[in-house]
C-alpha positions as CSV (number, residue, x, y, z in Angstrom):
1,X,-1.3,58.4,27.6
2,X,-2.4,56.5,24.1
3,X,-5.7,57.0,23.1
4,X,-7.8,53.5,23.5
5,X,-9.0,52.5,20.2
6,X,-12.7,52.5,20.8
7,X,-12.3,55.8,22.3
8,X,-10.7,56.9,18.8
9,X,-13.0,55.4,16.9
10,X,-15.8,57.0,18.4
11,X,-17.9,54.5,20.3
12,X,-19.8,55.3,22.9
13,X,-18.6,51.7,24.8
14,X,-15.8,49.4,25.0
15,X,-16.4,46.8,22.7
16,X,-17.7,43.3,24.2
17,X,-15.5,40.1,24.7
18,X,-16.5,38.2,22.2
19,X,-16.7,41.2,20.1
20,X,-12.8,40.4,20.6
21,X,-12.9,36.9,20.3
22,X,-15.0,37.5,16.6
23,X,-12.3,40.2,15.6
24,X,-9.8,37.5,16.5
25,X,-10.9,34.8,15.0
26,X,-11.6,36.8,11.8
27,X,-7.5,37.7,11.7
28,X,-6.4,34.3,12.3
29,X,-9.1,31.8,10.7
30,X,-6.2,29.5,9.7
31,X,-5.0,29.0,13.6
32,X,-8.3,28.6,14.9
33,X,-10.0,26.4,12.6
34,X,-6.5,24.5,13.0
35,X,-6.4,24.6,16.7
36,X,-10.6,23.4,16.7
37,X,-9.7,20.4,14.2
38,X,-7.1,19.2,16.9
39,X,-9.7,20.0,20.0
40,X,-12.2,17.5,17.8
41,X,-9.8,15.5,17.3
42,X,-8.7,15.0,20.7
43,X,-12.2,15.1,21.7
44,X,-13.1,12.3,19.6
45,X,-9.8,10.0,20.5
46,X,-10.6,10.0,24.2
47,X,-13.9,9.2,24.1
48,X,-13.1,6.2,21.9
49,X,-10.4,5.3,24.3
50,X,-12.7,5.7,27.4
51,X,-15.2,3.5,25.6
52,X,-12.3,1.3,24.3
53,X,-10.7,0.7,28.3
54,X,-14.1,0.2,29.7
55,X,-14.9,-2.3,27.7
56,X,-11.7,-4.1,28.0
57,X,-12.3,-3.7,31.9
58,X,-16.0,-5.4,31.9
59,X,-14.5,-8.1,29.5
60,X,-11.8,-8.5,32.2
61,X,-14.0,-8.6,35.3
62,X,-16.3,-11.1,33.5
63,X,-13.2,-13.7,33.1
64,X,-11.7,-13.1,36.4
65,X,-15.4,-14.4,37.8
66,X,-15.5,-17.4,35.5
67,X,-12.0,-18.0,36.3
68,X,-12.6,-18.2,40.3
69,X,-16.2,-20.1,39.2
70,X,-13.8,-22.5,37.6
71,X,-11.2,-22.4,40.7
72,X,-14.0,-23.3,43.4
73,X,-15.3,-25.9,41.5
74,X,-12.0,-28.1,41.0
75,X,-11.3,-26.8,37.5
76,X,-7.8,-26.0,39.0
77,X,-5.7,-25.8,36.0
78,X,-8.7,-23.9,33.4
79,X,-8.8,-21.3,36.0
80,X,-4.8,-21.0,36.3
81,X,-4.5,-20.9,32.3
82,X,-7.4,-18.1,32.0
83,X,-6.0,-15.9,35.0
84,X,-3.0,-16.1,33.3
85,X,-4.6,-14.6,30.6
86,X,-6.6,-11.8,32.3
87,X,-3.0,-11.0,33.6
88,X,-1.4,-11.1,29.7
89,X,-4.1,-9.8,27.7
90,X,-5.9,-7.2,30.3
91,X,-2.4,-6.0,32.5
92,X,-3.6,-2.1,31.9
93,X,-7.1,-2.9,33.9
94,X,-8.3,-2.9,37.5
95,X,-8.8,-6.9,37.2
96,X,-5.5,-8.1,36.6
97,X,-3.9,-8.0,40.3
98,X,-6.9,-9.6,41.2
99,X,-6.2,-12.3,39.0
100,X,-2.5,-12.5,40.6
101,X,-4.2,-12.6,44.1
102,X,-6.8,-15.1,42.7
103,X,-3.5,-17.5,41.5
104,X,-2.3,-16.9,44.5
105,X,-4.8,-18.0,46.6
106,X,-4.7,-21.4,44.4
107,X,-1.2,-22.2,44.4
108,X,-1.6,-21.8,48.2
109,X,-4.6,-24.1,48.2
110,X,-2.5,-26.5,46.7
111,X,0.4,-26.4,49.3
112,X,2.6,-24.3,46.8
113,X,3.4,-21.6,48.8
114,X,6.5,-20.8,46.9
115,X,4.5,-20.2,43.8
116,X,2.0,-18.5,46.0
117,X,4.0,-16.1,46.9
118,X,5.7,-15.1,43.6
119,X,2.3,-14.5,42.3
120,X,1.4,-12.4,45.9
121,X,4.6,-10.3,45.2
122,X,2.8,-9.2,41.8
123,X,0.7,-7.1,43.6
124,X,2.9,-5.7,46.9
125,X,2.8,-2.1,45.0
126,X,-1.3,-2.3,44.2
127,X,-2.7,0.6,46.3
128,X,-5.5,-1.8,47.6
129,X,-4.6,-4.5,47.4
130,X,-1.1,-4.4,48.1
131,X,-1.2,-5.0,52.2
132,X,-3.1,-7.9,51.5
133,X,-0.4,-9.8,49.1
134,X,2.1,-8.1,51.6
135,X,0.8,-10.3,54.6
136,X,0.0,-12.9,52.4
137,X,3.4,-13.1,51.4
138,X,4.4,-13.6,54.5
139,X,2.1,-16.6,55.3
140,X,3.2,-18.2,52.7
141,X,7.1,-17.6,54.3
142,X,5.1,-19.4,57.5
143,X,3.7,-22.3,55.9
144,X,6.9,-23.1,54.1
145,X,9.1,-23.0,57.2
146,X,11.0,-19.8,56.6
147,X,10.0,-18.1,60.2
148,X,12.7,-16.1,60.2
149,X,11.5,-14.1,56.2
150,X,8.0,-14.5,57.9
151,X,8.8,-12.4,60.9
152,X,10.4,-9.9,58.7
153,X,7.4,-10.1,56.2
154,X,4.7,-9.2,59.1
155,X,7.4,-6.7,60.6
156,X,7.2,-4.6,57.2
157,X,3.9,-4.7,57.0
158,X,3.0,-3.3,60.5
159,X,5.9,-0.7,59.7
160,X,4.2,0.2,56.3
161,X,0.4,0.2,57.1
162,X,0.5,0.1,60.9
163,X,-3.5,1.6,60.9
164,X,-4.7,-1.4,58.2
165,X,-7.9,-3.1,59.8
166,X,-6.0,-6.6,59.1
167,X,-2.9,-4.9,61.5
168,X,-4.3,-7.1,64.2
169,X,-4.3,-10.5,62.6
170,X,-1.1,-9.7,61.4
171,X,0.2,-8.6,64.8
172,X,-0.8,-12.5,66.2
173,X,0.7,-13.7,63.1
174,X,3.6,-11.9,64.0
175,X,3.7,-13.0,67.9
176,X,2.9,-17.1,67.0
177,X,5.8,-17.2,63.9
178,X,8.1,-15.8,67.0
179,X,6.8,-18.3,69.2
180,X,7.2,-21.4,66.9
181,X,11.1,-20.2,65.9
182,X,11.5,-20.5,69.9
183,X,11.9,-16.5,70.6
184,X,10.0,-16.8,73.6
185,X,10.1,-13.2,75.2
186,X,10.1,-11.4,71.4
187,X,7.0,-13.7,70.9
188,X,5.5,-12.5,74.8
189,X,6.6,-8.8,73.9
190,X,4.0,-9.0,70.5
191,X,1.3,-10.3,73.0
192,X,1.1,-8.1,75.2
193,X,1.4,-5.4,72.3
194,X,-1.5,-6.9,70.8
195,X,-3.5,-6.3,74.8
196,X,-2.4,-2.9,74.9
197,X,-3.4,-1.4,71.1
198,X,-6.6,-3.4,70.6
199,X,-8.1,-4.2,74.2
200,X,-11.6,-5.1,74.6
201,X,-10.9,-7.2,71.5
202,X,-10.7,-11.3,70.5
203,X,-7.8,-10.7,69.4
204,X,-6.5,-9.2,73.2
205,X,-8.4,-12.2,74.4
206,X,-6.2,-14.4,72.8
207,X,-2.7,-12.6,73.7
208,X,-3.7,-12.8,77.0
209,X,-4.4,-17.0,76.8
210,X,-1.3,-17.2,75.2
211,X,0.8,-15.1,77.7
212,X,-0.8,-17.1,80.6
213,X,0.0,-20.8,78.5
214,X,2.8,-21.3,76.5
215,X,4.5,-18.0,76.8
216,X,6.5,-17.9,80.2
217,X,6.8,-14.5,82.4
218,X,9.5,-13.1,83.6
């Protein structure tokens, strides 16, 4: 077996780590000082970056709020042109699908629910708020007389995020676009879903009105 180099060089212990790390450094001062400028470096560019995103995001949340401000108060067309904007010159933040749902919500407002819904569709991949635009695409489907894409809409949705708190809603959304296009048992068949998985509720309260009214039994 080699002799261990300490041992040879007769120490009485095994020199320390960062007697290593010293010895190391010391043999290859070019590398390390190298590798230490780029650490810096790096170092330096994500912390300007961080600083650099976060205040792009404040900047971003600040005209999304004076853009709905504007919006509420009748300013319909400011608050269009500066959520356009937030959507153009702040894409990489957190505010911008906001400002697609905030369009959205306008441009339904307004009775535009084709324009509504290109601007919901934006956002159908957004991990929070992407159910959301998902049923609120299909309302807009509703309100523009497609009951058939509507039905499909709320369908996807209840496939995709079946546990969603809003599942319910959508469920009597669901039932009443089945029961406007005439589908009279598919429309009696999402009622008495909606008794069976949320009982006890308003929403059970109301499939059961509607299964004793205009829904007929078999």
């Amino acid at each position: 077996m080699p002799e261990n180099s300490w041992i040879a060089s007769g120490r009485a212990e095994a020199p320390k780590k960062t007697d290593k790390a010293f010895a190391w450094i010391k043999t290859n001062r070019e590398t390390f000082i190298g590798s230490l400028v780029i650490l810096v470096a790096a170092i330096i560019f994500g912390v300007y970056f961080f600083m650099h995103y976060r205040g792009l995001r404040d900047t971003a949340w600040k005209n999304l709020f004076m853009a709905q401000q504007l919006g509420f108060s009748g300013s319909v067309n400011e608050a269009q042109q500066q959520l356009a904007a937030i959507e153009a010159n702040y894409g990489s933040t957190s505010a911008a699908p906001y400002a697609s749902m905030t369009k959205g919500d306008i441009f339904f407002a307004q009775n535009k629910f084709k324009e509504a819904g290109e601007q919901y569709a934006k956002v159908l991949n957004d991990r929070d708020l992407g159910p959301f635009a998902s049923y609120n695409v299909g309302k807009c489907k509703e309100a523009a007389g497609d009951l058939a894409g509507a039905q499909a809409q709320y369908s996807d949705f209840l496939s995709k995020t079946p546990e969603h708190y809003i599942a319910p809603e959508v469920h009597a959304s669901l039932a009443r676009s089945q029961e406007l296009a005439g589908a009279k048992d598919l429309a009696k068949l999402s009622y008495e879903k909606i008794s069976l998985l949320y009982p006890d509720t308003t929403w059970a309260m109301q499939a059961k009105a509607r299964l004793g009214q205009a829904v007929p039994k078999k």
